[in-house]
PAFIVO-417386 format. One record per residue: residue in three letters; x, y, z of N, C-alpha, C in turn; residue number from 1. Coordinates in steps of 0.02 Angstrom, whole numbers, plus 50000, padded with zeros to 5 digits. Layout:
N
<node "ala",<X,Y,Z>,<X,Y,Z>,<X,Y,Z>,NUM>
...
***
This chain:
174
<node "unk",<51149,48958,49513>,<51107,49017,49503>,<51058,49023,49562>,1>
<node "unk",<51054,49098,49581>,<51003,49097,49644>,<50925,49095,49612>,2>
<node "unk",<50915,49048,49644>,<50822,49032,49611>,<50770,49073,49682>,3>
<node "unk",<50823,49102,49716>,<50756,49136,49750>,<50756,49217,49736>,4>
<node "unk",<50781,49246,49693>,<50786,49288,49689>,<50699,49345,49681>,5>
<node "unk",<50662,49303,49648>,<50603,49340,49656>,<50575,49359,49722>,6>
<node "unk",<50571,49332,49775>,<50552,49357,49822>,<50569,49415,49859>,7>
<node "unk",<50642,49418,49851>,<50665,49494,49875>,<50669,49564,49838>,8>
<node "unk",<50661,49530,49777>,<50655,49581,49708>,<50619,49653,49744>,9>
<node "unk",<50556,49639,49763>,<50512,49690,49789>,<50554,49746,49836>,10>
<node "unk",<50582,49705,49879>,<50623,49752,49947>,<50670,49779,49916>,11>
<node "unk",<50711,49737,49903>,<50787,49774,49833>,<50758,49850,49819>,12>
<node "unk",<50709,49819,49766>,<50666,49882,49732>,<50664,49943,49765>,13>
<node "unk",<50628,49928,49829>,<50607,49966,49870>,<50654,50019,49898>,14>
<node "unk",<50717,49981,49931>,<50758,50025,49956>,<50787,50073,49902>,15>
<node "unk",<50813,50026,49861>,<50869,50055,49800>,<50831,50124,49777>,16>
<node "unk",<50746,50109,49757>,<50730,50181,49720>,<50710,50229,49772>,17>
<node "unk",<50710,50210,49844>,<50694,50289,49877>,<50762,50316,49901>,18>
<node "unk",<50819,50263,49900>,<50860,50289,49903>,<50901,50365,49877>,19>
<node "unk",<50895,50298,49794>,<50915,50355,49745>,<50866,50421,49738>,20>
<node "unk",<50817,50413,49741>,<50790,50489,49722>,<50777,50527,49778>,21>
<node "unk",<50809,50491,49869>,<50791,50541,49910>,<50857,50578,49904>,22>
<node "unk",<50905,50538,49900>,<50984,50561,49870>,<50995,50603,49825>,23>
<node "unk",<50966,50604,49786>,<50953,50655,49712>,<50927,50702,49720>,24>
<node "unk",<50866,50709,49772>,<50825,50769,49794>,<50856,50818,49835>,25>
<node "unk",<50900,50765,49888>,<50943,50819,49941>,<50999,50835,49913>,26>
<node "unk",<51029,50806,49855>,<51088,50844,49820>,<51063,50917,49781>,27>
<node "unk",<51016,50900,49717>,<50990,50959,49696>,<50968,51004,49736>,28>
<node "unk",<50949,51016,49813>,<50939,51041,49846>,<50991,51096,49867>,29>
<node "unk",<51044,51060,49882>,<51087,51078,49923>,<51137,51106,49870>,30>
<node "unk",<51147,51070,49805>,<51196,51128,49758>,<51141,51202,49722>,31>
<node "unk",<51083,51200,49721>,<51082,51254,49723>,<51056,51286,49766>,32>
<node "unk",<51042,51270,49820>,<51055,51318,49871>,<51117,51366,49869>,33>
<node "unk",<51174,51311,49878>,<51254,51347,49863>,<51262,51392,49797>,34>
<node "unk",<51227,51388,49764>,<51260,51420,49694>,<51190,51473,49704>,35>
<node "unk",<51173,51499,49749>,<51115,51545,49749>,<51163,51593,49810>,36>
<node "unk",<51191,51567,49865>,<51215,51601,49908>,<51297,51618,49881>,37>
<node "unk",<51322,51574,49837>,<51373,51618,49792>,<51374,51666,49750>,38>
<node "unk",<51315,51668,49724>,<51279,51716,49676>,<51265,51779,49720>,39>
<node "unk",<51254,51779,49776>,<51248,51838,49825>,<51314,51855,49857>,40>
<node "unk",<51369,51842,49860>,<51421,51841,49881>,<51481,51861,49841>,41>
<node "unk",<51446,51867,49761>,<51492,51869,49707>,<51510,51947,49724>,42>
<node "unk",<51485,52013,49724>,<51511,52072,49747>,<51575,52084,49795>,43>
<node "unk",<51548,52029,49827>,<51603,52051,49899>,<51678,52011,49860>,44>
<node "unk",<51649,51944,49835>,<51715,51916,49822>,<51753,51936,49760>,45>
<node "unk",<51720,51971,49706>,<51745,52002,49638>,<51797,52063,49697>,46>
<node "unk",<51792,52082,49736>,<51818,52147,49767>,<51880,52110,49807>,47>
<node "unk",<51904,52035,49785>,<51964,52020,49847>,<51999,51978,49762>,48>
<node "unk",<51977,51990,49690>,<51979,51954,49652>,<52043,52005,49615>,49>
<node "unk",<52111,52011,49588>,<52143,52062,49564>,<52104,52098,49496>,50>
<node "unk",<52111,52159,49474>,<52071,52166,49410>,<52085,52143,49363>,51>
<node "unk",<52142,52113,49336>,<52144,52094,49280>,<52125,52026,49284>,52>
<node "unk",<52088,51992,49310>,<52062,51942,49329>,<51994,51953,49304>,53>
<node "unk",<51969,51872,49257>,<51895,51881,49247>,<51840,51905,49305>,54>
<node "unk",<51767,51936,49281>,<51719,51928,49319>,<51699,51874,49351>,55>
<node "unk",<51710,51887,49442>,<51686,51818,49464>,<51625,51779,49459>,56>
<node "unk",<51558,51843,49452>,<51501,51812,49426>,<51479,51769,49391>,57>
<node "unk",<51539,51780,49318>,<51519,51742,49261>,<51570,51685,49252>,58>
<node "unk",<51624,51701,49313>,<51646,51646,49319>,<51610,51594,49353>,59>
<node "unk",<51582,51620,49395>,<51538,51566,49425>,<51461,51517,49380>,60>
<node "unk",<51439,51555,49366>,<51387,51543,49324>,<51421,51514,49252>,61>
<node "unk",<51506,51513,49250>,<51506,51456,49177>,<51521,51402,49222>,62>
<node "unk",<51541,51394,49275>,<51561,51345,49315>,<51502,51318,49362>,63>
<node "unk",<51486,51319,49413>,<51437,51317,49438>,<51389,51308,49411>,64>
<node "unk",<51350,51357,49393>,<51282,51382,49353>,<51268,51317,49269>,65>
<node "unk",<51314,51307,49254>,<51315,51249,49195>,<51312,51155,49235>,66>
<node "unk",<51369,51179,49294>,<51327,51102,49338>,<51267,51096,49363>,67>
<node "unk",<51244,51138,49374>,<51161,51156,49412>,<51117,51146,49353>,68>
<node "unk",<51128,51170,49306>,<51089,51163,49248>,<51098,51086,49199>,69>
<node "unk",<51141,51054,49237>,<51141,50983,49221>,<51122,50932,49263>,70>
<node "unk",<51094,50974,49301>,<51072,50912,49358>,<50989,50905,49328>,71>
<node "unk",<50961,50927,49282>,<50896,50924,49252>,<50887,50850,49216>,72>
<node "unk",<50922,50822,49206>,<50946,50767,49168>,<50920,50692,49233>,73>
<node "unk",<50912,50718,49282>,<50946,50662,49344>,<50852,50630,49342>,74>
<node "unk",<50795,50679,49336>,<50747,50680,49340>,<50735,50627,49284>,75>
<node "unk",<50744,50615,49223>,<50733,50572,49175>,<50775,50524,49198>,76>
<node "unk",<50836,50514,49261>,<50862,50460,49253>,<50854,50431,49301>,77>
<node "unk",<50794,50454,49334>,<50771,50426,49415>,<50693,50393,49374>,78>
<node "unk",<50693,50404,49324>,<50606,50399,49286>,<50636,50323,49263>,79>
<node "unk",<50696,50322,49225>,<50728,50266,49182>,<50744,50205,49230>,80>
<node "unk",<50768,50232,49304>,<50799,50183,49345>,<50744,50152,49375>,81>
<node "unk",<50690,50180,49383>,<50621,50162,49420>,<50586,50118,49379>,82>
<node "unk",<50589,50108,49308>,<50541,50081,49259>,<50588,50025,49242>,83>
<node "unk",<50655,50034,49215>,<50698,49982,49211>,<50693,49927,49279>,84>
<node "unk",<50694,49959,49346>,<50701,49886,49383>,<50639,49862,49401>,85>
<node "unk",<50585,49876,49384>,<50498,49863,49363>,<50517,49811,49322>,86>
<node "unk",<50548,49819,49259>,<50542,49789,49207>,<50600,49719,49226>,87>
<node "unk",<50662,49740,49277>,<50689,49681,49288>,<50674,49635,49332>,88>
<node "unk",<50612,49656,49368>,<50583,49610,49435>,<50538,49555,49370>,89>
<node "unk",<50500,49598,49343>,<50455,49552,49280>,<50496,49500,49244>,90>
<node "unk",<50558,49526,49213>,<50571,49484,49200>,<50602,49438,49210>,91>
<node "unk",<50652,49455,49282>,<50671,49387,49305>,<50627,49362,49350>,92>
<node "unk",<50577,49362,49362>,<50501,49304,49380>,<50492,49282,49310>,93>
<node "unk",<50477,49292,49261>,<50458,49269,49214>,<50521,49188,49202>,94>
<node "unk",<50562,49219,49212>,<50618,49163,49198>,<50640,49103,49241>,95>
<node "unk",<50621,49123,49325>,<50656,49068,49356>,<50600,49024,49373>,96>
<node "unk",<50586,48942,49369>,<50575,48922,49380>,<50551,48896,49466>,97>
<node "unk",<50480,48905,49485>,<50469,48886,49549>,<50457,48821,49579>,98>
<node "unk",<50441,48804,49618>,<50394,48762,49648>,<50347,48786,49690>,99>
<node "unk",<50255,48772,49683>,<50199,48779,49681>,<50198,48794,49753>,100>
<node "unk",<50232,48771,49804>,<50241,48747,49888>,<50271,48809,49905>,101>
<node "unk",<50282,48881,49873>,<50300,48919,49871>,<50219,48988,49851>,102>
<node "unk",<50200,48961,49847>,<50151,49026,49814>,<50119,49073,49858>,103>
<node "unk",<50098,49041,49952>,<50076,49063,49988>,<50131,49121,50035>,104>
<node "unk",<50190,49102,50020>,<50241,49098,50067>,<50252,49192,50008>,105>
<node "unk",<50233,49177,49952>,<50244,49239,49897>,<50191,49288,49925>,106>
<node "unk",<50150,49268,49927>,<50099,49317,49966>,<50081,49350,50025>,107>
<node "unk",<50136,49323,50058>,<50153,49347,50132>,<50194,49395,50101>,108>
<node "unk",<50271,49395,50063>,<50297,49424,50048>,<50277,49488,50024>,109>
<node "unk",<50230,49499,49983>,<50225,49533,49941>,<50156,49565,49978>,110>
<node "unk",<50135,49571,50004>,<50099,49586,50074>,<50128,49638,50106>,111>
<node "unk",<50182,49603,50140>,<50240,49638,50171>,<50267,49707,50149>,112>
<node "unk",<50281,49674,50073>,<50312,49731,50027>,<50282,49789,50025>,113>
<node "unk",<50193,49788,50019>,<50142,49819,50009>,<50156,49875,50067>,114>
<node "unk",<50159,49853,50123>,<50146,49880,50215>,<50218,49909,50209>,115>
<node "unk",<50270,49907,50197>,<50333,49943,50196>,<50318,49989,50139>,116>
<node "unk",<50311,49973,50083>,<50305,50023,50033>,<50258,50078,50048>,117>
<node "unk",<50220,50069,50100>,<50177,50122,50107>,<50193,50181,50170>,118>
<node "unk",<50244,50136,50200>,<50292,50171,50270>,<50320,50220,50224>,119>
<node "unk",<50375,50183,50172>,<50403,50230,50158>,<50381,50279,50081>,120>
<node "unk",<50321,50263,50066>,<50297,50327,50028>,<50264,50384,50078>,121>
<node "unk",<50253,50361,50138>,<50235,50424,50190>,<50313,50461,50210>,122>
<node "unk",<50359,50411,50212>,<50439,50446,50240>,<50451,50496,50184>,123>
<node "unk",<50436,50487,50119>,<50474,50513,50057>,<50416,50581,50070>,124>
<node "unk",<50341,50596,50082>,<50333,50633,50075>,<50325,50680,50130>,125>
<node "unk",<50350,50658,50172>,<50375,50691,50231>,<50458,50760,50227>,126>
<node "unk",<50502,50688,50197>,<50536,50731,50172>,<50536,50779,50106>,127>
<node "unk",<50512,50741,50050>,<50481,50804,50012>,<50431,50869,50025>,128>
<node "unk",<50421,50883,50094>,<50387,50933,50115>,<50436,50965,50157>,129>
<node "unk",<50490,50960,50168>,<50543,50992,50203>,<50528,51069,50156>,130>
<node "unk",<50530,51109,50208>,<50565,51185,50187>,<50620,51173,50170>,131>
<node "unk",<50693,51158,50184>,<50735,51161,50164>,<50769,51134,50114>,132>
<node "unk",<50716,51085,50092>,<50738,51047,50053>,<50685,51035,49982>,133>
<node "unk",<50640,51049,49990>,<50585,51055,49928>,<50625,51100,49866>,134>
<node "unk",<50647,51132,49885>,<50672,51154,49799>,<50685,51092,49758>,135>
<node "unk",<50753,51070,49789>,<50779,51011,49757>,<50734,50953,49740>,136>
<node "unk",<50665,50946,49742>,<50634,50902,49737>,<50565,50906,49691>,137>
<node "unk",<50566,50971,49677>,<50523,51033,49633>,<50544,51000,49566>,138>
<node "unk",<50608,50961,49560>,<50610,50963,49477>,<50610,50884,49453>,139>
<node "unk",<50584,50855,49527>,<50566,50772,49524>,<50485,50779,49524>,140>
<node "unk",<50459,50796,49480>,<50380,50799,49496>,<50355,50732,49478>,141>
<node "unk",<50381,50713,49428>,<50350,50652,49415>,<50361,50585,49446>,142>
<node "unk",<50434,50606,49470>,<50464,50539,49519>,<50408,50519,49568>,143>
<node "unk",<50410,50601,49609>,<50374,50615,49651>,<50299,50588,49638>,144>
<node "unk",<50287,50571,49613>,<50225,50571,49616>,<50213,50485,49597>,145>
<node "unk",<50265,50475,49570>,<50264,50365,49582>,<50296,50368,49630>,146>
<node "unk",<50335,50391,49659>,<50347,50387,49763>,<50296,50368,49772>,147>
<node "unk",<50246,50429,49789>,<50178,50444,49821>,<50131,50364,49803>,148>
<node "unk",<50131,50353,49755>,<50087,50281,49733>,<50122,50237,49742>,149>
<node "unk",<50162,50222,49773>,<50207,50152,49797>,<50175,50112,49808>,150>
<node "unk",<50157,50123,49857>,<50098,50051,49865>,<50047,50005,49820>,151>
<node "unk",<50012,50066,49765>,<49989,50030,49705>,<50032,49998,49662>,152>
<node "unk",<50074,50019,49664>,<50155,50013,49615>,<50175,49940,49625>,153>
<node "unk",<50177,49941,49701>,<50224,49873,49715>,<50162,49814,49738>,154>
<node "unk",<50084,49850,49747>,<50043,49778,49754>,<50024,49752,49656>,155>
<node "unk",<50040,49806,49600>,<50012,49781,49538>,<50075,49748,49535>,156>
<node "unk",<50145,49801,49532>,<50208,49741,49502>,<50209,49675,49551>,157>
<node "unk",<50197,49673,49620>,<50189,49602,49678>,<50166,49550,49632>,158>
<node "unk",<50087,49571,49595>,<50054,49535,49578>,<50055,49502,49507>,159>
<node "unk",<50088,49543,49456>,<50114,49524,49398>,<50178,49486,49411>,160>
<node "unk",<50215,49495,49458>,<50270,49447,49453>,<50266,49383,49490>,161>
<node "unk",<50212,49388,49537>,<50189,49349,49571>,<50167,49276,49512>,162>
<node "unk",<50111,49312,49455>,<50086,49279,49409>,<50129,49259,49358>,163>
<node "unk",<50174,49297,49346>,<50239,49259,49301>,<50281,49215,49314>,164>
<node "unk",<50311,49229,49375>,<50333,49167,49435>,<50315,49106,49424>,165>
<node "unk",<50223,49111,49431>,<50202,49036,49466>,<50169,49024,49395>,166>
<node "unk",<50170,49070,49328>,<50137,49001,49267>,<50217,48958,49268>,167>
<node "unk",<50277,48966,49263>,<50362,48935,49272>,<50337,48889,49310>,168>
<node "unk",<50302,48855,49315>,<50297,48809,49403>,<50349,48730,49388>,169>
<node "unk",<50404,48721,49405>,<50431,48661,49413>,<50389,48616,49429>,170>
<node "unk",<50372,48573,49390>,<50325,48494,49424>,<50368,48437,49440>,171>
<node "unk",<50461,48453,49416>,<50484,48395,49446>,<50500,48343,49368>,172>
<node "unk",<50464,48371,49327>,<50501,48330,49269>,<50561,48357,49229>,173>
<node "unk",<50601,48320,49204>,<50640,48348,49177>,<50653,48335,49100>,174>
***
């Protein structure tokens, strides 16, 4: 079993959730953008469509327009993925056993974590200020806004797992 796993917990964290929700932001972005410029396009293309053929509008909008309207869902599951691996950094510190010769070496780490997490809550709101891309990110408000506090985020969870970690302290008996 890897017993160092707490130390990287933080960075893992780090990448994995701006990943996913910068990924999530530029998708919702970008499908409805598309299903806004098909929606303007539906005239011209209902007119290359034969008549006895449904309306392309509403063909689009049961097709299209019903995936767009399911991407509302992604926002509660960027809320779930963010709190769940909070909750799995806690608890696997809570579980693995350290040694004490380790505690300073945690605080460099988690230091570290602090000074990156704060790089990239300025990157995330950099890109969440895109013109082109802020729609898609309009319906992450709340994500958005534990982005933005990263740094408090990852120096309280640093420090709670930090403290769960080291009460586990291996002394060597068995």
């Amino acid at each position: 079993m890897n017993k160092k796993g707490g130390i990287t917990d933080l960075f893992i964290f780090l990448i994995a959730i701006f990943s996913f929700v910068a990924i999530i932001g530029i998708l919702m972005a970008v499908f409805s953008q598309t299903n806004e410029k098909l929606m303007e396009q539906a005239p011209s293309l209902q007119k290359s469509v034969p008549v006895t053929l449904m309306n392309v509008s509403v063909l689009m909008e049961n097709t299209i327009g019903k995936s767009i309207a399911s991407y509302d869902v992604l926002s509660w599951i960027t809320i779930l993925i963010f709190f769940g691996m909070i909750l799995n950094i806690l608890i696997s510190s809570a579980l693995i056993k350290t040694n004490p010769f380790w505690i300073m070496g945690y605080v460099f780490v988690t230091a570290i974590a602090v000074i990156v997490s704060a790089q990239i809550s300025n990157i995330y709101e950099t890109i969440y200020q895109l013109p082109q891309i802020s729609e898609g990110f309009a319906d992450l408000m709340s994500m958005s806004w534990l982005m933005l506090q990263l740094p408090v985020i990852i120096t309280v969870v640093g420090l709670l797992a930090g403290l769960l970690l080291f009460i586990n302290i291996d002394w060597g008996n068995s």
